[in-house]
C-alpha positions as CSV (number, residue, x, y, z in Angstrom):
1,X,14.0,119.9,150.2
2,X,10.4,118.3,149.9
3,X,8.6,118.9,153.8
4,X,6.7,115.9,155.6
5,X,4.0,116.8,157.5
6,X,1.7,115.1,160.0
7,X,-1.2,117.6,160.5
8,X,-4.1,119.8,158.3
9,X,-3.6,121.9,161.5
10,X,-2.3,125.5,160.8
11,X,-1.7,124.3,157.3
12,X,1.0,126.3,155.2
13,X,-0.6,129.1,153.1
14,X,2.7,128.3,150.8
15,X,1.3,124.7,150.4
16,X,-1.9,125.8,149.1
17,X,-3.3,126.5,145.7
18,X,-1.5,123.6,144.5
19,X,-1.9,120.2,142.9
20,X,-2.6,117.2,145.1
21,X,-2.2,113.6,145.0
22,X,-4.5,111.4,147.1
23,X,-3.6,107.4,148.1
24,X,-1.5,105.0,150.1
25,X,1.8,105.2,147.9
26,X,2.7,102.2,149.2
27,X,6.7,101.2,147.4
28,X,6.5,104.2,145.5
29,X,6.5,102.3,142.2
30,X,6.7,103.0,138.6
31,X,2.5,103.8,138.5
32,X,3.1,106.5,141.4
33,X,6.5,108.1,139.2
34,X,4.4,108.7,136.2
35,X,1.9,109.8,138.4
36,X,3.8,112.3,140.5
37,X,5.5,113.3,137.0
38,X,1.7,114.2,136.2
39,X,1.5,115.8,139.4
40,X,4.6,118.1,138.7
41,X,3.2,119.7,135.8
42,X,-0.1,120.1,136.9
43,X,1.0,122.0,139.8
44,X,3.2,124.3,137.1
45,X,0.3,124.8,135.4
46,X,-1.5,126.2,138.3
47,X,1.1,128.1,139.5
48,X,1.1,126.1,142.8
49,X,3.1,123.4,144.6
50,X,2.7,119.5,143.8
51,X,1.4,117.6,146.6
52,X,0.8,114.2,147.7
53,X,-1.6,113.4,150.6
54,X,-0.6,109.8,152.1
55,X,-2.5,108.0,155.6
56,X,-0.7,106.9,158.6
57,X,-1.4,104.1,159.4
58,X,-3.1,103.0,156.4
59,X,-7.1,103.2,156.8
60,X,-7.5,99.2,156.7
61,X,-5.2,99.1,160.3
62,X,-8.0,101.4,162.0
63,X,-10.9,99.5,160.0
64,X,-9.9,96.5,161.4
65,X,-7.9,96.3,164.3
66,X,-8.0,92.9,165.4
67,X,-6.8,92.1,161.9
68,X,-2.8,91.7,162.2
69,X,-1.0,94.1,160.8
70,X,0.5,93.6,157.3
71,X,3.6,95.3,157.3
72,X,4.6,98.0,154.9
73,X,6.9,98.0,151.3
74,X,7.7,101.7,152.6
75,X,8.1,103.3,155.9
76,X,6.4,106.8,155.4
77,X,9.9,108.6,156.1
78,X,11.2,106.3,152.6
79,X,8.3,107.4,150.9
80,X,9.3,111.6,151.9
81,X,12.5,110.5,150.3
82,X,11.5,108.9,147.5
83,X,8.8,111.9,146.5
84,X,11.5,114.4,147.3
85,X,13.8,112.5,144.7
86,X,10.6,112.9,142.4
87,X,10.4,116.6,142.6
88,X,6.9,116.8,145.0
89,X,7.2,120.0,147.1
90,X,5.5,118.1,150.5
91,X,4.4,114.9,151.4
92,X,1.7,114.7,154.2
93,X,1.6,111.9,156.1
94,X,-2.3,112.4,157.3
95,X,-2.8,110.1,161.4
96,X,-5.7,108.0,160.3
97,X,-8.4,108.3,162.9
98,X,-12.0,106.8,162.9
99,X,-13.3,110.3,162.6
100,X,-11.4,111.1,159.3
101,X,-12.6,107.5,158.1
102,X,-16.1,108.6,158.9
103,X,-16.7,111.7,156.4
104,X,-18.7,111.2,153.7
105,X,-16.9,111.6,150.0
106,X,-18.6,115.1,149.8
107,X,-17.7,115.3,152.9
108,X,-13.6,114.5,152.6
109,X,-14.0,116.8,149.2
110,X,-15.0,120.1,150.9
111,X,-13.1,119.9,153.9
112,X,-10.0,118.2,152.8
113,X,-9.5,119.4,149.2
114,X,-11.4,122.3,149.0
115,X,-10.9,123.7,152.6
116,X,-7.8,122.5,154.0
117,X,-5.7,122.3,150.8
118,X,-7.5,124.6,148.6
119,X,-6.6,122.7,145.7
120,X,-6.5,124.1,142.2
121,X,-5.6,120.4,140.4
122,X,-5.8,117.3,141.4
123,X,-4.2,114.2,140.0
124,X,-5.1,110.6,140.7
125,X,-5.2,106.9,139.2
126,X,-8.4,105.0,137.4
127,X,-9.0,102.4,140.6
128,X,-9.1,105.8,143.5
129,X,-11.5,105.7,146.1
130,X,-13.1,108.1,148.7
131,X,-15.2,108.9,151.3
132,X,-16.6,106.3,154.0
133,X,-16.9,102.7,153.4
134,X,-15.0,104.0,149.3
135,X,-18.3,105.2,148.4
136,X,-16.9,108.2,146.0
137,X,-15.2,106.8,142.8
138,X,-13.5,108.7,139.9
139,X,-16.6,109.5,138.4
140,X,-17.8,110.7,141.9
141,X,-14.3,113.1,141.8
142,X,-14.9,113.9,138.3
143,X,-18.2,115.7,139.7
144,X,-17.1,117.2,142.2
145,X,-14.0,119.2,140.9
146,X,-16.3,120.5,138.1
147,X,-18.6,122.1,140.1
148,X,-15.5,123.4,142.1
149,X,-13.2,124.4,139.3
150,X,-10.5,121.9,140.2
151,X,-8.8,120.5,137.1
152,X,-8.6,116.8,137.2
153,X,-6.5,114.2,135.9
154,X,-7.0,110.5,135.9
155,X,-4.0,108.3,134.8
156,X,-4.0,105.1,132.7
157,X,-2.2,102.2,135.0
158,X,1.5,101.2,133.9
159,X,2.5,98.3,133.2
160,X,5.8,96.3,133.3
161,X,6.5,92.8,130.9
162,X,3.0,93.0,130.2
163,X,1.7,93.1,134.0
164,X,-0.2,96.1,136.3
165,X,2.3,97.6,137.7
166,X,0.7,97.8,141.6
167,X,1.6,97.7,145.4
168,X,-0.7,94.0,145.7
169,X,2.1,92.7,142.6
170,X,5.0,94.0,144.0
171,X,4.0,92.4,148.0
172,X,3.4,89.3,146.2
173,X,6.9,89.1,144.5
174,X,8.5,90.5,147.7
175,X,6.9,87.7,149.8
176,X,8.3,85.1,147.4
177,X,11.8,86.1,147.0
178,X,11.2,87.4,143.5
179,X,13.4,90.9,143.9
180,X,14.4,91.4,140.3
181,X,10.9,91.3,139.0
182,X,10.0,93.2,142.5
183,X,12.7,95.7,141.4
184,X,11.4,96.2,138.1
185,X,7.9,97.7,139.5
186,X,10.1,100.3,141.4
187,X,11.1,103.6,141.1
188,X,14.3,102.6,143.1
189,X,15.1,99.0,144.2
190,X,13.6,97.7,147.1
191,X,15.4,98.4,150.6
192,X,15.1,97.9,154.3
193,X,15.8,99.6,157.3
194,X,17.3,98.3,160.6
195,X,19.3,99.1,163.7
196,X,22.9,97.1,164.4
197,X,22.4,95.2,167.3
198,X,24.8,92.9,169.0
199,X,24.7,88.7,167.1
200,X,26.6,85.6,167.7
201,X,29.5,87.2,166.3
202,X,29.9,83.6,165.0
203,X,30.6,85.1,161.5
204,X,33.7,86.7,162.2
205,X,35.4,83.7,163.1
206,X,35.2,82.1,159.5
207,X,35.6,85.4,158.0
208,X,32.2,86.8,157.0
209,X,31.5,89.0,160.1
210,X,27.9,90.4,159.6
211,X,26.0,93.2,161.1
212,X,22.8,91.8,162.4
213,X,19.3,94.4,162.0
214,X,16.7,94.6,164.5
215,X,13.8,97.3,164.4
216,X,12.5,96.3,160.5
217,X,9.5,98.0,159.7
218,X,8.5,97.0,156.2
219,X,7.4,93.5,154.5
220,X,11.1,91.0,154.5
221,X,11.5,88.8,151.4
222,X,11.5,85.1,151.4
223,X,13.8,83.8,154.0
224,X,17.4,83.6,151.6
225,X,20.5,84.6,150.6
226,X,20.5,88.0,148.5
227,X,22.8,90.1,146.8
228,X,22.8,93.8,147.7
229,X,23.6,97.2,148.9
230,X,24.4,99.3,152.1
231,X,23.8,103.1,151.9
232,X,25.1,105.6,154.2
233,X,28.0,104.0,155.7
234,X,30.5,105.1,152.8
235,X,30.9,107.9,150.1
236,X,29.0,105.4,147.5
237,X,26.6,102.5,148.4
238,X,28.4,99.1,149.4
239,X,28.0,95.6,147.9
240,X,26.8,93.1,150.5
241,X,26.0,89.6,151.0
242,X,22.7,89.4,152.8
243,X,20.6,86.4,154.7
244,X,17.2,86.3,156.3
245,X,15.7,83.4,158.3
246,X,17.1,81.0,160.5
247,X,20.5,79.7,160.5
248,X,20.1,75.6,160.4
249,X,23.5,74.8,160.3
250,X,24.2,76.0,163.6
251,X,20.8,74.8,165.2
252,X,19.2,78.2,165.7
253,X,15.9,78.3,164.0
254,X,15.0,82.0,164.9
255,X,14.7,83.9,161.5
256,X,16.9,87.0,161.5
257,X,18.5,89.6,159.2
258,X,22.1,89.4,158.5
259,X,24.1,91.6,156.3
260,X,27.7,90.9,155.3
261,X,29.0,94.3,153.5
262,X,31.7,93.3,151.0
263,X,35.1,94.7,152.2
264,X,33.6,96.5,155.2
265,X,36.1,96.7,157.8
266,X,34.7,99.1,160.6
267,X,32.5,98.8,163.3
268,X,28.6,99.2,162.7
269,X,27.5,98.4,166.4
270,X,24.6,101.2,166.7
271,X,24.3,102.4,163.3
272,X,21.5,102.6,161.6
273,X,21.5,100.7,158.0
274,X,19.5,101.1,154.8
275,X,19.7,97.9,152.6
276,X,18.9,97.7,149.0
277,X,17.9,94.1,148.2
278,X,18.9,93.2,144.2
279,X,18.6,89.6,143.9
280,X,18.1,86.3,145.1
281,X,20.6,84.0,145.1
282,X,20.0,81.4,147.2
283,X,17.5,80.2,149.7
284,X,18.7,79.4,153.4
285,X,20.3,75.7,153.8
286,X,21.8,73.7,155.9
287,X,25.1,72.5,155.7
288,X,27.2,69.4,157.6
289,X,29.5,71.7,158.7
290,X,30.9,75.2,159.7
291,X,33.6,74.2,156.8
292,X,31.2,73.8,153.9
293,X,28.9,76.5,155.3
294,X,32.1,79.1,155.1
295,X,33.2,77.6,150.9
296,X,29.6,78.3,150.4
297,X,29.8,81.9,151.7
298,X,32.7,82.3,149.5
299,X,30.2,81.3,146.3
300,X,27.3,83.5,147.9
301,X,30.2,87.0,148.0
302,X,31.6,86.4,144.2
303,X,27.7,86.4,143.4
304,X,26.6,89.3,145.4
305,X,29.7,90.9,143.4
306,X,29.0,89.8,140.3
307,X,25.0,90.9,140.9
308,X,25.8,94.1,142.0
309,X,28.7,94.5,139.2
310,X,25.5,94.1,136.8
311,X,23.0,96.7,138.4
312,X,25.8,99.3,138.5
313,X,26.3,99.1,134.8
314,X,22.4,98.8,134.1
315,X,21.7,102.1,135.6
């Protein structure tokens, strides 16, 4: 099992000596795979463990703190998982503070890579920055792990149908609803996070009882209907029918997450959910009645189904 750590202090002599990645990591997409793939055998060829260095928060929400807060594609603990799936040996999860943002690219080089990591290889992507205000660039790195014997190597960006594959692409997609393209950026489909909190329980009484999230921590999609998956609650993830935004029909314009899992009979109240979002299939309407709003529902499950049926067999 991959370790997540929150601190240079008293740093593991077993994590040093290694290969390191630097960035924000942000979805964990195809670009960071082939990366970390990189990383892997780097770090064999070393003789040391593969490592990815990751901020939290993200520099820009110290930067500029009056700015609001864009949310993130990944909570850092989905981001361990993901790089554990990926083979790295730790992922450190580094507490931004105006301080760290202050040092110098020579600066962040000697004490952070040389120093603190005593990196042997690093690995990192064409557009990587360092250092205050980004003033060291990959030909700035390239310099620097000459003169201190630390192999280097700089990826080519991926691409997917024809595009750069990048965290910017996938928020934009996200933001519009656009999961399947979204999806095909990612080294897993994208998911959220949320506690099951008490609703309306108006769904139960024209059969499509839903567990309601609160506590979301990363970017929601368009406000629609979307076909799905829960994790964690059975042996093997669960088809679900899922909505986010308001619910017209019923006069309540409060957006909200809502996740029907396909024939889910026990109670959720308090759990915890993870939800893999596959697909749009709808966006949020409003309908005359609770009648037409429930044969609707029925339309939105043997989609989610048939979505799902498709993913399963894709993979």
């Amino acid at each position: 099992m991959s370790r997540l750590l929150t601190s240079l202090s008293d740093f593991p002599a077993d994590l040093q000596g290694g290969s390191i990645a630097i960035g924000n990591f942000d979805a964990v997409h195809l670009g960071h795979a082939a990366l970390v793939r990189e990383l892997i055998r780097s770090s064999d060829r070393v003789g040391g463990p593969a490592i990815v260095f990751t901020f939290d928060p993200p520099p820009g929400a110290v930067l500029n703190p009056l700015k609001p807060l864009i949310k993130p594609l990944t909570s850092i603990a989905r981001r361990a998982e993901l790089m554990h799936t990926l083979g790295v040996d730790a992922l450190i999860a580094y507490p931004t503070q105006p301080s760290f943002l202050n040092l110098t690219a020579r600066e962040f080089f000697d004490q952070i890579v040389v120093e603190k990591l005593a990196a042997r290889a690093m690995v990192e992507g064409p557009n990587f920055r360092f250092g205050r205000g980004r003033e060291g660039d990959i030909a700035t790195l390239k310099k620097m792990c000459q003169a201190s014997g630390v192999q280097l190597q700089v990826m080519e960006i991926v691409q997917c149908d024809s595009q750069n594959v990048s965290s910017t692409r996938i928020r934009e997609l996200v933001t519009l609803g656009e999961m399947a393209a979204a999806n095909g950026m990612l080294f897993e489909p994208y998911s959220i996070e949320g506690e099951v909190v008490p609703g309306a329980q108006r769904g139960r009484t024209i059969g499509f009882p839903t567990a309601n999230l609160d506590s979301i921590a990363v970017l929601l999609p368009a406000f629609g209907v979307y076909a799905g998956r829960v994790r964690g609650i059975g042996p093997s993830p669960l088809a679900a029918a899922i909505h986010i935004g308001p619910n017209p029909t019923f006069g309540e314009d409060q957006p909200k997450v809502e996740v029907h899992v396909i024939n889910w009979h026990g109670a959720l109240y308090g759990e915890t959910l993870t939800v893999e979002i596959l697909q749009r299939v709808r966006g949020t309407q409003q309908f005359p009645s609770a009648d037409e709003l429930k044969k609707q529902l029925h339309l939105d499950v043997q989609a989610c189904i048939k979505f799902v049926a498709e993913h399963v067999q894709s993979q």
